[in-house]
C-alpha positions, 0 to 999 in steps of 0.5 A, spaced: 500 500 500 502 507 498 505 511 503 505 504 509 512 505 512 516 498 512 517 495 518 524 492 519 528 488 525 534 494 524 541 493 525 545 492 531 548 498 529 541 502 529 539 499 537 539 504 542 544 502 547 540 501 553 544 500 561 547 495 565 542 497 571 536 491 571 528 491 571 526 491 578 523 484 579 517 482 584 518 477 588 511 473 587 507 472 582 500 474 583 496 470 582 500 462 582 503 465 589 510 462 586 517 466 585 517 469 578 525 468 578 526 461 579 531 457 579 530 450 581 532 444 576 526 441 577 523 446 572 523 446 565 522 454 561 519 455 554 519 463 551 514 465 547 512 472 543 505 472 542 503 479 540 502 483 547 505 479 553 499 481 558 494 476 555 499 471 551 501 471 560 494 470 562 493 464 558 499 460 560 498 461 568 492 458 567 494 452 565 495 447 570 503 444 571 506 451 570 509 453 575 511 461 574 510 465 569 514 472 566 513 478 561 519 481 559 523 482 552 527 477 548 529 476 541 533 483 541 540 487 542 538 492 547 541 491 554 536 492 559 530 495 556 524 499 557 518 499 554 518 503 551 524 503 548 522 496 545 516 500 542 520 505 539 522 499 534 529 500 536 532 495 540 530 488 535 527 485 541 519 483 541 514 482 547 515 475 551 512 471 556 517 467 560 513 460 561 517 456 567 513 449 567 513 442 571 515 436 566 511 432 570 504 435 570 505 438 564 508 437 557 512 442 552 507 439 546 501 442 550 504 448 552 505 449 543 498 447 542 496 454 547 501 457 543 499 456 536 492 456 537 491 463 541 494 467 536 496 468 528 503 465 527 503 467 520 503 475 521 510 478 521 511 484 525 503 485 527 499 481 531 492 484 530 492 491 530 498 492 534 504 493 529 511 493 530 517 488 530 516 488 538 508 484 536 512 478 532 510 471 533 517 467 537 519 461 540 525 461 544 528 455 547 533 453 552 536 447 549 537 443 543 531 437 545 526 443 546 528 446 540 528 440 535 520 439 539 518 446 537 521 446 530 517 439 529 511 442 531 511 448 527 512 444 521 505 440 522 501 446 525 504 449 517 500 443 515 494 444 518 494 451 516 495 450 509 490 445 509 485 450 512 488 455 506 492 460 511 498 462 510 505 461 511 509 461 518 512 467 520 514 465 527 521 466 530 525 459 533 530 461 536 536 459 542 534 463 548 539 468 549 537 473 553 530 474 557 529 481 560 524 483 565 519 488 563 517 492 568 514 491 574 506 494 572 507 489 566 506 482 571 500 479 571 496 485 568 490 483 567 490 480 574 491 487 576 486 490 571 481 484 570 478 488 563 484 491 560 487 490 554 488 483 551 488 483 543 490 475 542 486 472 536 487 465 533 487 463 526 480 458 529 485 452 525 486 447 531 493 444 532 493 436 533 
């Protein structure tokens, strides 16, 4: 369309240069009444971007088997972000929700199927209504079996999508390299603000 911007991931060279000081973080999570930095081997942790962080976090504190959940940036250059420095579109990171799991109770494959369905995998830099890099489908994981599951079920759900005449995956899979916290009004928004803002849509194709 004439006079659309064209929206790009920019170059390392272009990222606003951030700081060394960290997101203050909160000690419990609100609504699982758990640690949001955990660190315990008994746990496995999946991230994922899904468009806004505050509804994509909501559908995975709900799941049974997840131990703490986190939203935060990922993905990107920029040490430290704000808010709205990653919504600036300067920073190559996009908007995550940091999933910490018990194998036990709760496989990465069910974990995928919420991730797949709740929103639009084939969008690019857009989720809905919400543009920007920051707003880019991504599953970023913690270690090579993790990331050949998610690469496999990406390659299937692809199918099902196809078959139901949609388009083709944009979704980011990637190692984890960095998880940044967001800011602390960001954790467990809509349990803080039970009518806010949650744009999450999903394609309606199921994955099997």
């Amino acid at each position: 369309m004439f006079g659309r911007k064209v929206i790009t991931i920019p170059a390392e060279s272009e990222c606003l240069p951030g700081r060394d000081e960290t997101m203050p973080v909160p000690d419990e999570h609100r609504v699982l009444k758990t640690p949001l930095k955990v660190q315990d081997d008994r746990y496995d942790t999946i991230t994922v971007g899904m468009g806004c962080f505050w509804g994509a976090e909501r559908l995975f504190w709900r799941m049974d088997g997840v131990y703490s959940t986190a939203v935060g940036y990922a993905g990107g250059v920029t040490p430290n972000p704000s808010y709205d420095e990653v919504c600036s579109g300067r920073t190559a990171h996009t908007e995550v929700v940091k999933v910490v799991y018990d194998p036990h109770k709760i496989n990465l494959e069910k974990l995928l199927k919420t991730f797949w369905e709740e929103h639009d995998p084939t969008q690019g830099f857009r989720q809905g209504n919400d543009l920007g890099t920051q707003y880019r489908s991504a599953i970023y994981y913690t270690n090579d079996a993790q990331g050949a599951v998610c690469k496999r079920a990406a390659e299937r759900y692809q199918a099902e999508l196809s078959h139901a005449g949609r388009g083709d995956i944009t979704t980011e899979i990637e190692p984890l390299k960095t998880f940044y916290y967001a800011e602390p009004y960001h954790q467990q928004y809509l349990d803080k603000n039970p009518n806010g803002y949650c744009g999450l849509a999903g394609t309606g194709v199921k994955c099997k």
